[in-house]
N, C-alpha and C positions, 0 to 999 in steps of 0.2 A: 470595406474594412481594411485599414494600412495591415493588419495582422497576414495577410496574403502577397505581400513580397515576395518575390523569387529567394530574395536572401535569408528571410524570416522562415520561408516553411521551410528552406533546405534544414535550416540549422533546427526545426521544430523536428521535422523528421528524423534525423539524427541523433539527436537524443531521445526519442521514440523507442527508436531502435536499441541505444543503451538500456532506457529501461526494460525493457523486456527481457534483454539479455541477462539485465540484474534479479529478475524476478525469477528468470528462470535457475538462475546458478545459486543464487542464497536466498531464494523462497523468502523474497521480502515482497515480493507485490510492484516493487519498481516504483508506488505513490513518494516517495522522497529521492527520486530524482524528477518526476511530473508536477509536483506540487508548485517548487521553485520556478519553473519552466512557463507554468501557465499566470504564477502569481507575474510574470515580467508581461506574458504576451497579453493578457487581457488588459493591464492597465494600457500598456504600446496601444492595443485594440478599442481604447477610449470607454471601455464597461465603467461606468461610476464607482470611485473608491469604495463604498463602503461595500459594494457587491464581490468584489474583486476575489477579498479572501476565500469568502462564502463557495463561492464559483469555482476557484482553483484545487477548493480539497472533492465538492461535488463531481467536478468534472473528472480529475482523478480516478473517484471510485469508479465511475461509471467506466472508464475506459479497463481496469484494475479485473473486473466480472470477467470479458472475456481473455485478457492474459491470461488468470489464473486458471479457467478452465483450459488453457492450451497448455499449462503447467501440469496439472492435475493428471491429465490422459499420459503425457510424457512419464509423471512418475507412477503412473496406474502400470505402464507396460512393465516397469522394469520393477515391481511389485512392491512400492514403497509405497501403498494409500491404503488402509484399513477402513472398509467401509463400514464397519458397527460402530468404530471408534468414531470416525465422520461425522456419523448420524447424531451422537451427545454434543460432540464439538460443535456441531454446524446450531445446531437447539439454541446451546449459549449465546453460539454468535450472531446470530439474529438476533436475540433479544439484546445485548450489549451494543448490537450495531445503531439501533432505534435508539436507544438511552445514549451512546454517543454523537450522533447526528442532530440529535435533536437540544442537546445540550450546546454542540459548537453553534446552532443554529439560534440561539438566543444572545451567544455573547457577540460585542464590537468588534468589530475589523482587525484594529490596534492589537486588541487583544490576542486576539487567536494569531494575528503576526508575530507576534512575540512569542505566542506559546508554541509553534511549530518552530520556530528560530531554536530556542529552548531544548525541545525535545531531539531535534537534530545535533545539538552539542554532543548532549549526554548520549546518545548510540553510540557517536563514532567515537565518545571515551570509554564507550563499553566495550564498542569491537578491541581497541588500544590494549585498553589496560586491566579490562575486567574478563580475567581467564577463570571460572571457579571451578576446582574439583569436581569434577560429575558423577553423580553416584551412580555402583553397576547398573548394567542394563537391568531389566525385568523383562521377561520374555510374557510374563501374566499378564492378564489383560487388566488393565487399569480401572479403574472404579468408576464408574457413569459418572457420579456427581461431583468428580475429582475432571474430568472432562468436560462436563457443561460448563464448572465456571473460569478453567481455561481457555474453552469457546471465548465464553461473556467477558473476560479481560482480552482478550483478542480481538474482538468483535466493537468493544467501545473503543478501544484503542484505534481501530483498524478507522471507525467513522468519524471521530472525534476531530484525526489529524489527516485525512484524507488519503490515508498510505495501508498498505495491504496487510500490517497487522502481523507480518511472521517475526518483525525484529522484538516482537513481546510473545508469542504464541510456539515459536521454535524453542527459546531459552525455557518455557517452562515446559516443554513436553520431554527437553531435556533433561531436569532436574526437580520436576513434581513428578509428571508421568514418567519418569525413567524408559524411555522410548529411546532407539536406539536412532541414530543421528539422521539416517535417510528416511526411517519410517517419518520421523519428525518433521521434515523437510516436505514429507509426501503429503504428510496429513493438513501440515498448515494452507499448502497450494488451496486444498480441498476448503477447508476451513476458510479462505479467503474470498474466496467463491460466492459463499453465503452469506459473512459479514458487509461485502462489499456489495453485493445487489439490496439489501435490504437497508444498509448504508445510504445510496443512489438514489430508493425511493423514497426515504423518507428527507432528504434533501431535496429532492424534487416536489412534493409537497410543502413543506415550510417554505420554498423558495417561490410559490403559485402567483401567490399577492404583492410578490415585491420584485421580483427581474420578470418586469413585464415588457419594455420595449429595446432590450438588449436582440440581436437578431440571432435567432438560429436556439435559442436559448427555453429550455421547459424546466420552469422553477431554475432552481441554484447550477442545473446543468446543460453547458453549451454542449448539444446535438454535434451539432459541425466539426469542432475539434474532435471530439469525440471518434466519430466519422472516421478521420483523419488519420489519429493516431493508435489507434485502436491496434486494426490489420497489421501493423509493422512490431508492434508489442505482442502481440499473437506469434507472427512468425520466430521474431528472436528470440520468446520466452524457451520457444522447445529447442532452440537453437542452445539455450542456458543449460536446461537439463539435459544434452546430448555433453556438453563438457563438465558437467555436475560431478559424476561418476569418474573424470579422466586427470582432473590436475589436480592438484594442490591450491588451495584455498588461502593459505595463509597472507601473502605477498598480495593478493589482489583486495583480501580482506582489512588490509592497513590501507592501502591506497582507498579505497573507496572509503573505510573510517576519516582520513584527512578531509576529503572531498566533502565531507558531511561537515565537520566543523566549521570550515571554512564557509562552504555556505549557510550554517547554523549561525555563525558570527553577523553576519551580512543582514539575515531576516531580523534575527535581534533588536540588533542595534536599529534596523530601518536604512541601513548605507546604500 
């Protein structure tokens, strides 16, 4: 597999590394910087086009499970994960994960290229320019059924586009659950946990009968990269939430918004 370069994996590793980083500091999961990353190294790696897309939001989640659990514990210590809250959130997101996974896993290649290009715009012009009033905290504990289907809109989101689901699951725990910003932050980690294994296997399964002689590969999800990238997402995610609590968010939060557009441009168009 050319995908085993010396120059290839350094530069695979490396952005491994970023994402984790990002997953850990803004409780996105880190899948929208891994998705871009693998949509290049698989086709590089000769996977048949049409499997490509399939395979890079698959492969994502799978690696997305164990970041977020190393997210999760980081924000468990510093007391920002509500586990009653969890337990509704997590409900939803498993069932929206299946209803997303299994939907991306119907539609063409083209398409879902385009639609992750898409949704990539529109983040980084939300981090930009979509600042909304947030309303007071609520210290009360939120409503189950106001919870579950924040899960399930996190949860499809989270499988759909092969990314962790907190750039849709933090904003509204913000401003439906009125949760205060870290608990939000805490709870999504948790919440991506679930969306993203349930996400994995049900991509795994619809992917049985069709990425059959891709190597290293069960259903939609390459093992190996997996493997790979996993460990070093694990470490920098806790590495994220130890600077979570320490700087200022603002300035890195524009900078990474550009980065999003720039390559939402790119997937779009096909450039």
């Amino acid at each position: 597999m050319t995908i085993f370069t010396p120059a290839l994996l350094m530069l695979t590793m490396s952005v491994a590394c970023l994402a984790g980083l990002l997953a850990g500091l803004l409780g996105i999961g880190g899948g929208v910087i891994l998705v871009p990353l693998f949509l290049w190294l698989f086709k590089l790696a000769g996977m048949p086009t049409e499997f490509v897309v399939h395979s890079a939001f698959a492969t994502s989640l799978c690696i997305i499970v164990p970041t977020a659990v190393s997210s999760t514990f980081g924000h468990r210590k510093r007391g920002n994960v509500a586990w009653r809250q969890v337990f509704y959130l997590a409900t939803g997101g498993a069932v929206g994960a299946v209803i997303g996974s299994s939907l991306a896993a119907q539609l063409q290649a083209d398409v879902l290229h385009s639609a992750f290009g898409a949704m990539q715009i529109l983040v980084g012009l939300k981090l930009i320019f979509f600042h909304p009033r947030l309303p007071p905290e609520d210290r009360r504990a939120p409503n189950p059924a106001a919870l579950g289907l924040v899960g399930l809109a996190g949860g499809a989101f989270s499988s759909f586009f092969g990314v962790g689901g907190g750039v849709i699951a933090v904003p509204l725990m913000l401003m439906v659950l009125r949760l205060p910003i870290h608990l939000a932050v805490g709870n999504s980690s948790a919440l991506i946990v679930v969306s993203a294994f349930f996400g994995t296997l049900s991509y795994m399964l619809h992917g049985l009968d069709v990425v059959t002689d891709f190597p290293f590969s069960l259903g939609y999800v390459n093992l190996l990269i997996a493997a790979i990238v996993a460990p070093l997402t694990m470490i920098f995610a806790r590495l994220g939430v130890r600077l979570a609590s320490g700087i200022s968010q603002d300035k890195m939060v524009k900078i990474f918004a550009l980065l999003l557009i720039l390559v939402g441009v790119k997937l779009f168009f096909h450039l």
